[in-house]
SEVOMAR-222266 format. One record per residue (C-alpha): x, y, z; residue in one letter. Coordinates in steps of 0.1 Angstrom, whole numbers, plus 2048, in hexadecimal, padded with zeros to 3 digits. Layout:
N
XYZA ...
END
This chain:
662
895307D40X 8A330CD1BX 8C930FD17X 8D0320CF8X 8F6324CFEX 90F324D11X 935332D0BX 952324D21X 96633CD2BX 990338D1FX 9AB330D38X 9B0332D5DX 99C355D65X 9A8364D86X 986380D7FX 96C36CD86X 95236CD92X 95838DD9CX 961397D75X 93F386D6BX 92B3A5D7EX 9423BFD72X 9353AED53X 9133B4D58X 9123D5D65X 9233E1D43X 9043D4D34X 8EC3E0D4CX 8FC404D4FX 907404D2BX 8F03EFD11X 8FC40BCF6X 91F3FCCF4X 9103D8CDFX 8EA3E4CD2X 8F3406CBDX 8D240ACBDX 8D0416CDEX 8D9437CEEX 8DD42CD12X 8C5421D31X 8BA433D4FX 8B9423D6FX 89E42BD80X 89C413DA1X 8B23FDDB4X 8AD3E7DD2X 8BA3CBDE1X 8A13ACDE6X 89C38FDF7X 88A36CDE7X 86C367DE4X 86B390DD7X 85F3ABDE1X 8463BFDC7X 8433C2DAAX 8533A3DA2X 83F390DBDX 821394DA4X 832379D89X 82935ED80X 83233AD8EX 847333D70X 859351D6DX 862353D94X 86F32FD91X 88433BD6FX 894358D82X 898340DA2X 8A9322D8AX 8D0323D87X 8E930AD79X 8F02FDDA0X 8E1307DC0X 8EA324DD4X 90031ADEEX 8F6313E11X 907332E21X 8FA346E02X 8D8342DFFX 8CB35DE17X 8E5376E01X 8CE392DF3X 8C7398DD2X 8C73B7DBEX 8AB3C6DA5X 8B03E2D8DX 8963F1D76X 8A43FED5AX 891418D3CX 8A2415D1BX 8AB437D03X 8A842ACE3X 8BD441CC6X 899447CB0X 87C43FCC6X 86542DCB3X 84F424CCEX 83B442CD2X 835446CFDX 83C423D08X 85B41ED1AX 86E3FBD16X 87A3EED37X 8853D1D49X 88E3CAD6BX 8B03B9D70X 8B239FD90X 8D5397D98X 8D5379DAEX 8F837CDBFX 8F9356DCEX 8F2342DACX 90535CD96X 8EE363D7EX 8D7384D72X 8B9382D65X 8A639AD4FX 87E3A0D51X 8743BCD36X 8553CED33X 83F3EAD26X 82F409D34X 81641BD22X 81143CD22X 7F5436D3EX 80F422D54X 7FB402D4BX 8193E2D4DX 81D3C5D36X 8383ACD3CX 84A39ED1AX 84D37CD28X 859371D07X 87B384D0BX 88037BD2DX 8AA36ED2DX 8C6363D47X 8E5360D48X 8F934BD5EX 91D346D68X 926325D71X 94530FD80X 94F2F0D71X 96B2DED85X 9722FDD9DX 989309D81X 97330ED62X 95A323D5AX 93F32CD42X 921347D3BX 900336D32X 8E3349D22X 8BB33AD28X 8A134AD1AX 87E341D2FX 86B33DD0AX 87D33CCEBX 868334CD4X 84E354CE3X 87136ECDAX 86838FCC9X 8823A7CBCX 8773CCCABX 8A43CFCA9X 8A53E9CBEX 8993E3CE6X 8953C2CDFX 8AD3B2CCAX 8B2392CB6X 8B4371CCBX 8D3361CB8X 8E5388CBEX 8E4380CE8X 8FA360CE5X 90936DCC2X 91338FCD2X 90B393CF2X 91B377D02X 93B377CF5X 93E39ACFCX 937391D26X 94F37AD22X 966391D17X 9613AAD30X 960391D4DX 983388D45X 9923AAD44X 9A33B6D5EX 9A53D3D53X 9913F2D58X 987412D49X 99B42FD52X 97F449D4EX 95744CD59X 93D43ED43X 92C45AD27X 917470D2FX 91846CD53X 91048FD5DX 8F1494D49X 8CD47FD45X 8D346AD26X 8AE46AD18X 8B5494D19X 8D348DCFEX 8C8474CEDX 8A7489CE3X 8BB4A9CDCX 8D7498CC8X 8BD48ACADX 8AE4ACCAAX 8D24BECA3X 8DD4A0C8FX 8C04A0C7AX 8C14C9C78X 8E74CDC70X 8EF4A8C58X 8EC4BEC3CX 90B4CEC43X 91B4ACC3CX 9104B2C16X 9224D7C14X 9424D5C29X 9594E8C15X 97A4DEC30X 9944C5C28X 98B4B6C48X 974495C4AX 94D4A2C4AX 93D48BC5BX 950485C76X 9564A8C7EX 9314B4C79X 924495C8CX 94049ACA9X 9354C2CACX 9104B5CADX 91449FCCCX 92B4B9CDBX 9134D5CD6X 8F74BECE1X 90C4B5D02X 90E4D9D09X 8EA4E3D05X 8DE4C7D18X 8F84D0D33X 8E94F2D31X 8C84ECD35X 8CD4D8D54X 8E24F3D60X 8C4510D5AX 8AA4F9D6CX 8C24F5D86X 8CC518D93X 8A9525D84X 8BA53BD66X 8A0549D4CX 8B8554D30X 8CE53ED1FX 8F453AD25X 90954FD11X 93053FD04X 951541CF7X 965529CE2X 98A52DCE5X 99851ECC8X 978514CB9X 98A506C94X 971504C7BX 951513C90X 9394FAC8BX 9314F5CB1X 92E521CB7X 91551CC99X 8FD504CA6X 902510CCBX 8F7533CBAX 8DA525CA8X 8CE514CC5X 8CB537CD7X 8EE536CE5X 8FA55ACE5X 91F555CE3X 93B559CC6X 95D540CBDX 97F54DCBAX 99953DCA7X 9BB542C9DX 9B5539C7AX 99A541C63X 98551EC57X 972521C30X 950518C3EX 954534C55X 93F543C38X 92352FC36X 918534C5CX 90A55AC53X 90E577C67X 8FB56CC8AX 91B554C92X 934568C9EX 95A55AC97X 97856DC9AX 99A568C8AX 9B0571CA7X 9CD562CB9X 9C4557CE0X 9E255FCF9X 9D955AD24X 9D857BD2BX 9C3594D39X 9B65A0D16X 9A957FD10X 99157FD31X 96A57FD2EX 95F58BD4EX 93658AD3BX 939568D2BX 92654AD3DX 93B52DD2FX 95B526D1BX 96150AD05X 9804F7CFFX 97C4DDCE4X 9994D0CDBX 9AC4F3CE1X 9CD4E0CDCX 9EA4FACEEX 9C550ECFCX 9BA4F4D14X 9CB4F4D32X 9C451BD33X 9A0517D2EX 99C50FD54X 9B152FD5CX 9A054BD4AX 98253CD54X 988540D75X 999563D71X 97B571D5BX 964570D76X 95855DD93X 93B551D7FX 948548D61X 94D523D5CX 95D50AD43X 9594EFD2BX 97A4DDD1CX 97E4BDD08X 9A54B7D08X 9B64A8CE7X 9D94B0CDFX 9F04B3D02X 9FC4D4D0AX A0A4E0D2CX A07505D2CX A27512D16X A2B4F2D03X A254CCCFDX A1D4BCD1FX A354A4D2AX A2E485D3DX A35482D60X A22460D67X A2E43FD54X A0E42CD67X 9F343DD55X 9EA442D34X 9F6460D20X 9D346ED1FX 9C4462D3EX 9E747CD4DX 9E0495D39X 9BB496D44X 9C5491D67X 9DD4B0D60X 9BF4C9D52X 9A64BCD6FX 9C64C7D84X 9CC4EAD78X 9A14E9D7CX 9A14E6D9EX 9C14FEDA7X 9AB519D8EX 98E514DADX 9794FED99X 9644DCDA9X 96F4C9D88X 9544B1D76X 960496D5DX 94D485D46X 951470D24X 93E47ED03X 92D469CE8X 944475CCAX 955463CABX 979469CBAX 994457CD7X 994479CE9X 97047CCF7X 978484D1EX 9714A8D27X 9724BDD47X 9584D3D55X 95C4EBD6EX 9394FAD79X 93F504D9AX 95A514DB1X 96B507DCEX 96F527DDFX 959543DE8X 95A565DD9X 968574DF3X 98B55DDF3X 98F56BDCEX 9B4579DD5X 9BD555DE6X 9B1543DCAX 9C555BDB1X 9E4555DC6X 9DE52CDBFX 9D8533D9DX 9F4547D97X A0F535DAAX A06514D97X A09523D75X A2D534D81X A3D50ED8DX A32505D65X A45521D5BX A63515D6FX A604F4D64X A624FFD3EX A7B517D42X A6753BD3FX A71545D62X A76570D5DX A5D574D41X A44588D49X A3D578D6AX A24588D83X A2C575DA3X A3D589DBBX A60579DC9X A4856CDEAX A3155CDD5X A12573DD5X 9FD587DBAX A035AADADX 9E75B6DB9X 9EC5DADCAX 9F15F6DB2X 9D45EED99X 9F05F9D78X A055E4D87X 9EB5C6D86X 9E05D0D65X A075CDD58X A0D5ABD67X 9EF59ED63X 9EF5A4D3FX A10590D37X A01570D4BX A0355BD2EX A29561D23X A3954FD0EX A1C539D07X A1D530CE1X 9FC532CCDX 9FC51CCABX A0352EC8CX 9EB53FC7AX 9F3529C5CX 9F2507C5EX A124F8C59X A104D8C3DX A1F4BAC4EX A0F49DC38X A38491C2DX A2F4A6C0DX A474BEC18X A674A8C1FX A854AFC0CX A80498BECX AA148ABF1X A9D480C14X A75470C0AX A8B45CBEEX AA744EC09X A8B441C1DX A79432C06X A99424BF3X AA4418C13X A82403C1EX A7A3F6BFDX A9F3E6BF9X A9B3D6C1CX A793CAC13X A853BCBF2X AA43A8C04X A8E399C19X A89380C02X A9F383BE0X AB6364BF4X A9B34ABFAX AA332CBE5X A7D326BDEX A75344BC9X A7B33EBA6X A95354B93X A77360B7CX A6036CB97X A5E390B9DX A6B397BC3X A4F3A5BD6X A643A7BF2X A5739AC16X A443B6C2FX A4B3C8C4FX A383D8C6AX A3B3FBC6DX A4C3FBC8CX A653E5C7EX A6A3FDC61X A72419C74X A8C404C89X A9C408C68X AA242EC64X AB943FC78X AAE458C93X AB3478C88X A9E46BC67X A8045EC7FX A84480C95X A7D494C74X A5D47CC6FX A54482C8DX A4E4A7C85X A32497C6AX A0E48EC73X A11467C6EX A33467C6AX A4444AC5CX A2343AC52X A16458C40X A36456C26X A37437C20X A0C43BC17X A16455C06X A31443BEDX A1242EBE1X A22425BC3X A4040CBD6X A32404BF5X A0E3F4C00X A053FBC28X 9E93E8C3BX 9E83DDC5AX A043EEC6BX A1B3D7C51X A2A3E3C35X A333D4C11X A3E3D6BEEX A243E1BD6X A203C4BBBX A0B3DBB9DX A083B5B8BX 9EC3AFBAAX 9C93B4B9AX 9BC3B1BBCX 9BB3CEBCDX 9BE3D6BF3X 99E3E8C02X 9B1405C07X 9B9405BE3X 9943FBBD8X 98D422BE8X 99C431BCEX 99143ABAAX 9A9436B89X 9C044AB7EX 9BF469B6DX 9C5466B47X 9D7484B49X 9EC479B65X 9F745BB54X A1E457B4CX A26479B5DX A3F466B78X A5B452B79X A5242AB80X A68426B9EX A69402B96X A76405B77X A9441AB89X A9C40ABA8X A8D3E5BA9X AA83CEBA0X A8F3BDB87X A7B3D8B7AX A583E0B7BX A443C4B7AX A2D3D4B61X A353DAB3BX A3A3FEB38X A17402B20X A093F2B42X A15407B59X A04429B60X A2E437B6AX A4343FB4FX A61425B45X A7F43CB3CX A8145CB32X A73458B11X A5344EB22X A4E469B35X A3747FB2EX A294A2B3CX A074A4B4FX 9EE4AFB32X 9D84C6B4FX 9E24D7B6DX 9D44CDB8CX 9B74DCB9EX 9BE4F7BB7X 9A24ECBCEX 9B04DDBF3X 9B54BABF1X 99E4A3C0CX 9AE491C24X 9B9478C0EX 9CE48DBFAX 9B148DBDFX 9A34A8BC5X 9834A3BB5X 9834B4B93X 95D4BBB8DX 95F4C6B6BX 96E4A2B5DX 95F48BB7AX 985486B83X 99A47CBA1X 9BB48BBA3X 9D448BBBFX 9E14A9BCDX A074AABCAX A164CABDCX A3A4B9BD6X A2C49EBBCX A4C48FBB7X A4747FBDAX A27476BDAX A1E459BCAX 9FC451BB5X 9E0444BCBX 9D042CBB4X 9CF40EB9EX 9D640DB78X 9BB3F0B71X 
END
């Protein structure tokens, strides 16, 4: 049997064997993770066997029944009547290009020789079979010396291997890829905190419908008139909307429903996903606290609303079918709640991001879990007191927060409405101890119980539910570190450039005529520099500490978490630096070199060299205004008219320019 490699695995490993089929069942349940190419598999049979097998595998031939029966040693005595397991697995290809035939393969897990071997095939459309016997593979985990371990990888016929790149990829990619990857997951010990993607719906479904929308919505890629990164946020809204459509067509063919779902998006930020639920017959409308600019390009069938959201009995929707939470930020632990108190029917979807308890930032209670796997934990919480059965699932999306809840059934009857409110109600009132609001508009009764008798009464209570929640401003605050105090952006940077630079100006092998670069620290180090109110005030600033320091481009260099003098003599840019085009001739000479200033030797360019003025004799004024179009989110204008990058500089004394003079 050919051996085309074999990778021993580092170190004493306390997770094997058992590691080794964890391994393998990531690449059995998950083949997505390593070939891109693939959406996903569907499993569609398991059974235990016993050798010889059972059919269909009883039908192989000699050679391939003594391949699957092979093994780096013998099964052991006691092991050998231990069954063995079969799975037949169809793969979901991302772009089917094979028409109707499905690509399969039946994976046979022999549990006493450690080792899984896979058998794919073809089924035409007429259910007619043809084994690719040239792709049959096994892998192998095998003891050396009781203490050492490898994975070995045999292919039945190598020379007979044929890879198309997507089902069935290149040979050299299984030991290249593949096996270092098992190896790596066998030695783990850790394991994932939350369930696999797409759990709750068929994957070949999604796959099918996220090409369409993908394909019928790219363009907007090409138009996006936010500051906001297009493709990721058109692409993210595309799987979301595809994971919602698909979720609601299983639901219609599941309690029979002929007319399609109507929805709500609470705090639906630029209304991409109320736009293609729309246009894929959705009735339904987003609101939002904020107005977006491409609200304007959507036309007049998606309905957005510029409103403020506050819990409260005027924001209930006793007619809507579903409402949607994506990332609803100080919104989401509500959504569960007027869900469950819009109607008995109405249910919920919610894709947490930024942790909020109810009247504020969440705070953690549980050191032994992740930050987010608590705060998800916390939402499928106030879920189930709300009366929901709570789902949880993981989305295919371009972003760290992709687990969302979803709550399509109660866990109470009609009828035990009033007990259910009572829950609901006397959860949300222990948060409003907990953060102080006791007295403000409360209506829980002294025992505990619901105003519920005199139906003004209800109405006046009910209505203040959510107070003192605090919804976001309608204008969004600017916390990019372009707002600091200039004096307070100039003692931070004065203060981390002169420790950078004394890193080194005493080492007795740098010569006297050497320009001092200074040495580097890591970010974390830098900030055990500053004092704590000055950190607390960064803080405040998406990025914080990092984001000035990017910002003050000019003295300091960031990559890699580590941070360093900027040497302008370096014709060899970083590849953050290769990003960005040349300067402006109009911006040339319109700031102060800060090297010239404050670095005990100077700048290191001569001052015709340098794109910062020398002195004040060299300073000059900026010979055009800036654009007043938004910046991206690099902090970058593009002037059409002169094909030329400028940066945008609310307080431009602070911000430094982002580009190279050669």
């Amino acid at each position: 049997m050919p051996q085309l490699v074999d990778i021993k695995v580092p170190g004493e490993c306390n997770t094997l064997p058992e590691g080794f089929w964890s391994a393998i069942d990531v690449w059995l349940k998950k083949p997505h993770v390593l070939n891109k190419r693939l959406c996903g598999v569907k499993e569609t049979e398991s059974k235990d066997l016993r050798f010889p097998f059972d059919d269909p595998l009883s039908e192989l031939s000699s050679d391939v029944l003594s391949f699957i029966n092979s093994g780096c040693s013998p099964a052991k005595p006691h092991e050998q009547d231990k069954r063995w397991s079969s799975t037949v697995r169809t793969f979901i290809p991302k772009v089917n290009c094979y028409g109707k035939t499905l690509h399969k393969d039946v994976v046979v897990k022999d549990f006493g020789r450690q080792q899984v071997t896979f058998l794919p095939f073809e089924e035409d459309a007429e259910g007619q079979v043809s084994l690719k016997k040239g792709n049959i593979y096994q892998i192998q985990l095998c003891s050396h010396h009781c203490e050492e371990w490898s994975l070995e990888l045999y292919v039945l016929t190598p020379d007979a291997w044929f890879s198309d790149g997507v089902v069935y990829p290149k040979l050299p990619w299984l030991f290249s890829d593949l096996l270092p990857k098992l190896v790596r997951w066998a030695t783990e010990c850790k394991s994932s905190e939350f369930r696999s993607t797409l759990s709750l719906l068929p994957v070949e479904k999604y796959n099918l419908m996220y090409q369409q929308l993908k394909d019928k919505y790219k363009s907007m890629v090409k138009v996006w008139p936010e500051v906001t990164d297009p493709e990721k946020f058109v692409y993210e809204d595309v799987a979301i909307a595809t994971y919602l459509l698909v979720l609601w067509a299983e639901e219609r063919v599941e309690k029979d429903l002929t007319s399609r779902q109507s929805f709500i998006d609470l705090g639906c930020g630029n209304g991409l996903l109320v736009h293609i639920l729309t246009n894929e017959g959705h009735p339904g409308k987003g609101i939002d606290v904020r107005r977006r600019k491409i609200w304007d390009m959507y036309g007049p069938q998606t309905l957005l609303e510029e409103k403020a959201i506050t819990p409260s009995e005027s924001f209930l929707f006793p007619s809507t079918d579903w409402l949607i939470g994506n990332h609803s930020d100080e919104l989401t632990p509500w959504i569960p709640v007027i869900a469950a108190r819009s109607s008995h029917s109405c249910r919920y979807f919610a894709l947490p991001c930024c942790f909020f308890d109810f009247y504020g930032k969440y705070q953690r209670r549980q050191c032994k879990k992740s930050q987010y796997r608590e705060y998800i934990d916390f939402i499928a919480d106030v879920s189930q007191v709300s009366g929901f059965n709570t789902e949880e699932d993981c989305l295919r999306i371009p972003s760290t927060k992709r687990v969302c809840l979803v709550g399509k059934s109660r866990n109470y009857q009609l009828s035990a409405e009033a007990d259910a409110e009572q829950r609901r109600a006397h959860y949300i009132q222990r948060h409003r101890t907990s953060c102080g609001l006791i007295g403000q508009g409360s209506n829980i009764r002294s025992d505990g119980g619901c105003c519920h008798g005199n139906a003004d009464s209800d109405r006046t209570h009910r209505s203040s539910w959510g107070a003192g929640f605090q919804p976001r401003n309608r204008v969004e605050m600017v916390r990019n570190c372009t707002t600091l105090p200039r004096d307070f952006v100039d003692g931070v940077v004065s203060q981390v450039a002169n420790v950078l630079l004394g890193m080194t100006e005493n080492d007795s092998g740098a010569s006297s005529d050497e320009w001092n670069q200074g040495g580097s620290l890591s970010v974390s180090e830098v900030a055990g520099l500053l004092e704590q109110e000055t950190l607390q005030l960064l803080k405040k600033e998406c990025g914080g500490l990092q984001t000035l320091l990017k910002n003050n481009h000019q003295v300091f260099r960031v990559e890699g978490g580590r941070v360093c003098i900027r040497n302008w003599q370096e014709r060899k840019s970083s590849v953050a630096d290769a990003k960005w085009k040349p300067v402006a001739p109009g911006a040339i000479k319109t700031r102060p070199c800060w090297f010239h200033i404050h670095h005990p030797q100077g700048c290191p360019l001569q001052a015709q060299d340098c794109a910062f003025a020398h002195g004040a004799e060299d300073l000059r004024p900026s010979s055009r205004p800036l654009s007043r179009r938004s910046p991206d989110k690099r902090g970058l204008i593009v002037n059409k008219a002169e094909g030329l990058t400028e940066l945008w500089t609310p307080v431009a004394d602070q911000v430094a320019l982002l580009a190279e003079v050669y």
